[in-house]
GUTI-505371 format. One line per 5 residues: number of its first residue (from 1); for each residue x, y, z of N, C-alpha, C. Coordinates in steps of 0.2 Angstrom, whole numbers, plus 5000, padded with zeros to 4 digits. Example, Ala and Ser with C-alpha at 12.3 -4.5 7.8 and 13.67 -1.06 7.14 Angstrom:
<recs>
1	5066,4972,5039,5062,4978,5039,5066,4984,5039; 5064,4989,5035,5068,4995,5036,5064,5000,5039 $
</recs>
This chain:
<recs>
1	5900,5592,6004,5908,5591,6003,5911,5598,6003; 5918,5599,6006,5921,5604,6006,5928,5602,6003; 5931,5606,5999,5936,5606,5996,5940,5612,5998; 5947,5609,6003,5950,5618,6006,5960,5615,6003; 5961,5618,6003,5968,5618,6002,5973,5615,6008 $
6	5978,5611,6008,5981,5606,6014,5986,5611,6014; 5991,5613,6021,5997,5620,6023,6000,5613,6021; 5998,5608,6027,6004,5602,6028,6001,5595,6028; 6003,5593,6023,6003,5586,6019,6004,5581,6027; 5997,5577,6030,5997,5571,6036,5998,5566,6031 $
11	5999,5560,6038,5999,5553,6035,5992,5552,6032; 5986,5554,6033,5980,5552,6030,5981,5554,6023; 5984,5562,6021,5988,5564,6014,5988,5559,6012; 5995,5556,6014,5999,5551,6010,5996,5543,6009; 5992,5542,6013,5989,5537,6011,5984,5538,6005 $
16	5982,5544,6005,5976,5542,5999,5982,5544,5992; 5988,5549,5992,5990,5551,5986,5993,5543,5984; 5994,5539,5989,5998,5533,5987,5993,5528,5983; 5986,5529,5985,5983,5524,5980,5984,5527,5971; 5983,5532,5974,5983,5535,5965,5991,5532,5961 $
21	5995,5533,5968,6002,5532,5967,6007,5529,5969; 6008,5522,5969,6012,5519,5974,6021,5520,5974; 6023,5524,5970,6030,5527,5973,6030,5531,5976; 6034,5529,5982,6032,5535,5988,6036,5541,5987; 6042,5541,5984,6049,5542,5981,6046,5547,5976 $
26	6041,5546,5971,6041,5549,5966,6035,5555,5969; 6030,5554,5973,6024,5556,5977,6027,5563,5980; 6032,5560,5984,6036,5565,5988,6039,5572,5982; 6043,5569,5979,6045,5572,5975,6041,5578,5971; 6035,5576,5968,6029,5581,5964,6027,5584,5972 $
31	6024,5582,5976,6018,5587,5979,6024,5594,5981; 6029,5592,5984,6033,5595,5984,6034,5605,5981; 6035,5603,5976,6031,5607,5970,6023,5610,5969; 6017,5606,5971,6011,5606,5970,6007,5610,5975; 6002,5613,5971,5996,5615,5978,5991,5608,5979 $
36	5991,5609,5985,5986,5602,5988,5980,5602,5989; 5976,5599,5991,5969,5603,5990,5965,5596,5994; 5960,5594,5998,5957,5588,6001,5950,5590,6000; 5947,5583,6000,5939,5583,6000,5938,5579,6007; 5933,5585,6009,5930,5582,6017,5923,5582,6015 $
41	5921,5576,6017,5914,5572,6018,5914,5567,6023; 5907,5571,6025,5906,5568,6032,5910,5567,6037; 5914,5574,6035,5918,5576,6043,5924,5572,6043; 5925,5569,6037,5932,5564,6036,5935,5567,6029; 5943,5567,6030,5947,5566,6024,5945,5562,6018 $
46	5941,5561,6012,5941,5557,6009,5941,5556,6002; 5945,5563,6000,5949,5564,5994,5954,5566,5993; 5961,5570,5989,5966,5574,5988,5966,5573,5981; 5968,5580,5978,5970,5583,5974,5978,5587,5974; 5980,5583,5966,5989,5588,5969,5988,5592,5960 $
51	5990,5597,5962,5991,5600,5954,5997,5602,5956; 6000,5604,5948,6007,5606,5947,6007,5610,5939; 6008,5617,5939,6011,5618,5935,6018,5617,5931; 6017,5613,5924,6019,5610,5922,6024,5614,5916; 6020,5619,5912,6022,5624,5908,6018,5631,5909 $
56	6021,5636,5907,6018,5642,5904,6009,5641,5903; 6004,5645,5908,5999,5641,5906,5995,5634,5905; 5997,5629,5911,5998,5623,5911,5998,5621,5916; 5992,5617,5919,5991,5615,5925,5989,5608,5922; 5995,5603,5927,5993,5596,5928,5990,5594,5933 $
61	5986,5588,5934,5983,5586,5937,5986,5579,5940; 5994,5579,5946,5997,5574,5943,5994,5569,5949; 5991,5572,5956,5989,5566,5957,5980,5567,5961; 5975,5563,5958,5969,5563,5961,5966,5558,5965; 5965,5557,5970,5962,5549,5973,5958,5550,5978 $
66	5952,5545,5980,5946,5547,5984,5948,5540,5987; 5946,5541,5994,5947,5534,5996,5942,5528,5996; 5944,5521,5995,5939,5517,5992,5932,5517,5998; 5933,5520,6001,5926,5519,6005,5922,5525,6003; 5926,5530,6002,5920,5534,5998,5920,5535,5990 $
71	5923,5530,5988,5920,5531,5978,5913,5529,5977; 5912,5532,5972,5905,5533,5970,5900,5535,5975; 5904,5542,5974,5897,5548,5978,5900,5555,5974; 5903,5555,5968,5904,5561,5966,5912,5564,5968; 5914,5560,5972,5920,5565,5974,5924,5568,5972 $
76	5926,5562,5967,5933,5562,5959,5931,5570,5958; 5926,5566,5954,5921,5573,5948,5922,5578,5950; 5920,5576,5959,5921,5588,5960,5929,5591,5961; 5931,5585,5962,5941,5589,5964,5941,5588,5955; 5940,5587,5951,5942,5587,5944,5939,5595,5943 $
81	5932,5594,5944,5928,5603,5943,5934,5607,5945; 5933,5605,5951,5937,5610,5956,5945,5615,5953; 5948,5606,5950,5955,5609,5948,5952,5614,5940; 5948,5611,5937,5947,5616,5930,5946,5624,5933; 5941,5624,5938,5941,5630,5940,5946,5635,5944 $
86	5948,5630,5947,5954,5633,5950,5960,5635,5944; 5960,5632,5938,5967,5634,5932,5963,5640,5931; 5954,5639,5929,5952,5645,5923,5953,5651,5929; 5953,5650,5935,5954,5658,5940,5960,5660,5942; 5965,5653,5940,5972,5657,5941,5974,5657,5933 $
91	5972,5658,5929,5975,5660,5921,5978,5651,5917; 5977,5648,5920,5981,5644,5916,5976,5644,5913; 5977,5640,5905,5973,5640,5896,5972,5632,5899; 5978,5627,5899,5975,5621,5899,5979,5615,5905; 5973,5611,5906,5974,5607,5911,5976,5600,5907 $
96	5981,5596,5911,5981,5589,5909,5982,5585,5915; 5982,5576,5912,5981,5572,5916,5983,5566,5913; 5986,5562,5917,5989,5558,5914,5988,5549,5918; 5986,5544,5917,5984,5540,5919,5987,5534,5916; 5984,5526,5919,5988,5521,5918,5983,5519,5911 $
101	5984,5515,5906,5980,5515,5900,5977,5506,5902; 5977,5503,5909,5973,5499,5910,5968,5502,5918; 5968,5506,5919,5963,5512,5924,5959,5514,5920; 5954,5509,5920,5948,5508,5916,5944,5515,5918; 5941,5515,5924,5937,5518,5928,5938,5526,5927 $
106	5945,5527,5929,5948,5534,5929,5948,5537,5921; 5950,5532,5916,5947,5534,5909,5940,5536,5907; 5936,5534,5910,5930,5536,5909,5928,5540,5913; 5932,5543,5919,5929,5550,5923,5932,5555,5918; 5938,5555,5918,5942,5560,5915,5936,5561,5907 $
111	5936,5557,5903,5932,5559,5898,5926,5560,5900; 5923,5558,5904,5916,5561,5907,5915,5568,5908; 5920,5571,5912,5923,5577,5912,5924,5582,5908; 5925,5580,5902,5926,5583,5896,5934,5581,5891; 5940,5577,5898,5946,5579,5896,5945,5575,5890 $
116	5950,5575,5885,5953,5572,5879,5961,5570,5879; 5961,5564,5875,5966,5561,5874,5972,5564,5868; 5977,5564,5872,5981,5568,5868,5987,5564,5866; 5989,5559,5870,5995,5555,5870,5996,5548,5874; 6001,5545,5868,6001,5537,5875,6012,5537,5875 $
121	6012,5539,5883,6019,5538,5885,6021,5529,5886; 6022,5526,5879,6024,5519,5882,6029,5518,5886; 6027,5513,5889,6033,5510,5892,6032,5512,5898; 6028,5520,5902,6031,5526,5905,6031,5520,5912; 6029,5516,5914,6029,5512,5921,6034,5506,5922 $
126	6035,5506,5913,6041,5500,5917,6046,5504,5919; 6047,5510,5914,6054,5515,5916,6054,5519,5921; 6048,5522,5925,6047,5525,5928,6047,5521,5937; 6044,5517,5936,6042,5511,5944,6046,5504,5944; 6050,5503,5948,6054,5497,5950,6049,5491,5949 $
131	6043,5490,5954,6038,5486,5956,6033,5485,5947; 6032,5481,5947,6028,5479,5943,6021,5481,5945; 6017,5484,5941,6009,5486,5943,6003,5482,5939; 6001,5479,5943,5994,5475,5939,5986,5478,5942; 5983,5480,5937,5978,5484,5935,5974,5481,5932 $
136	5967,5477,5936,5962,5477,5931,5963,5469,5926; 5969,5466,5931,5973,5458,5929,5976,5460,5922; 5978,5465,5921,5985,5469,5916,5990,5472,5920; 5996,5469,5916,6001,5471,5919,6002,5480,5914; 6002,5484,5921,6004,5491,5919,6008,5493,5914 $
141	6008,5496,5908,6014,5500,5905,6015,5505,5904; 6008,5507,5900,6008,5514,5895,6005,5520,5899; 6007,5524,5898,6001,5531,5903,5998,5534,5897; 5993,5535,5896,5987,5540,5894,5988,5545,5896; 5989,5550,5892,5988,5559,5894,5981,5561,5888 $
146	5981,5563,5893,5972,5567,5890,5973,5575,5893; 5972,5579,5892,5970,5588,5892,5963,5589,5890; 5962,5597,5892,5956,5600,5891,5960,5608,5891; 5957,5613,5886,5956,5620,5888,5953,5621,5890; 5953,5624,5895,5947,5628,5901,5947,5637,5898 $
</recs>
């Protein structure tokens, strides 16, 4: 697997940042801002990574998704390494991430990982997304934010 940095955001981009994230409005908006980064396997697009300096020392991790034909082969895990490494070599102190708190699976990469729970932004999906989001046959609300110091 290769992990290289994206000049210009294709529609294969946006397909995979859209699973992690289905407003396209809001999507546009962050990578905008963000370094982007893709996992290529087997000669195919089949991750993206968007970080965003957030604060002073503070790199978020605001959007990660691997596409469903390639989960479970490690892919997550290494754009996760990748972005730790990538803060501890450009100076930032700490990384965050912020996810759906019925995103079973991603909660348990993220702590796999090492990240820690830092906070729950209630409500952050009804106030933040028009569409109702069901996850896991739970209706989305609350977003989990977890961090790590690297």
């Amino acid at each position: 697997m290769i992990i290289r940095a994206i000049k210009e955001l294709q529609a294969v981009h946006y397909d995979l940042l859209l699973l992690a994230d289905p407003d396209k409005h809001l999507v546009e908006a962050y990578v905008k801002r963000s370094v982007c980064f893709e996992a290529i396997f087997d000669d195919t697009t089949a991750g993206i990574l968007a970080l965003l300096p957030t604060r002073p020392e503070t790199l978020e991790v605001v959007n990660i998704a691997v596409a469903e034909s390639h989960q479970g082969h490690g892919i997550g895990e290494n754009l996760l390494k990748f972005a730790l490494s990538y803060a501890k070599n450009n100076n930032y102190k700490t990384v965050e991430i912020g996810t759906g708190s019925t995103s079973f699976g991603q909660l348990y990469l993220y702590q796999k990982c090492g990240f820690r729970m830092t906070s729950i932004d209630r409500d952050f999906f009804l106030r933040h997304y028009e569409e109702e989001i069901v996850e896991n046959k739970l209706i989305l609300r609350d977003m989990v934010r977890l961090s790590m110091d690297v």
